[in-house]
N, C-alpha and C positions, 0 to 999 in steps of 0.2 A: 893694219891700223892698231894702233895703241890701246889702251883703256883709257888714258889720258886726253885723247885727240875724241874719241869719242862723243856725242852732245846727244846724250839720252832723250833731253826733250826735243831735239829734232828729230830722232830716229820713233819717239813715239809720235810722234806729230805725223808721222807718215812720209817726210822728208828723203828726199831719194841717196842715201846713201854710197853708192855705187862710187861714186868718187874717190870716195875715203879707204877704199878697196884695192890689197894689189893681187888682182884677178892671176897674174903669173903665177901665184903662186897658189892659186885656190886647188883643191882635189874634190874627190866626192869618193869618201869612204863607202870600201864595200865593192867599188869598182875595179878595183886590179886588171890590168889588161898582161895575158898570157898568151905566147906564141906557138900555136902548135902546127904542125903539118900532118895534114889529112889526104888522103889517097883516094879519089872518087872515080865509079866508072866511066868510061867516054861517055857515054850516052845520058849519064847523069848531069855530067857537065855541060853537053849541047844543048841539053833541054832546060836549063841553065841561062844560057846564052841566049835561049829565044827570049824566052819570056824577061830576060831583065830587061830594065827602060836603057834607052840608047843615053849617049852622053853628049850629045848635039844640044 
């Protein structure tokens, strides 16, 4: 959204916004997502496996 396309008094009016958004391209600084690989014992991981919720 532009500064131009923008309507102050609707966005202070409370007016939903969200439209005028292109969410594609939205980020959230601070959030970085990094790839790492971790080495866990078996039994770390079984006990792991119980307790997470199923995916049914």
């Amino acid at each position: 959204m532009t500064a131009k396309r923008m309507n102050a008094a609707e966005f202070d009016a409370g007016e939903d916004m969200g439209d005028d958004v292109d969410w594609s391209k939205a980020t959230r600084p601070g959030q970085a997502k990094q790839r790492v690989n971790i080495d866990f014992p078996l039994p770390m991981l079984q006990q792991l496996d119980q307790e997470a919720p199923s995916e049914e």
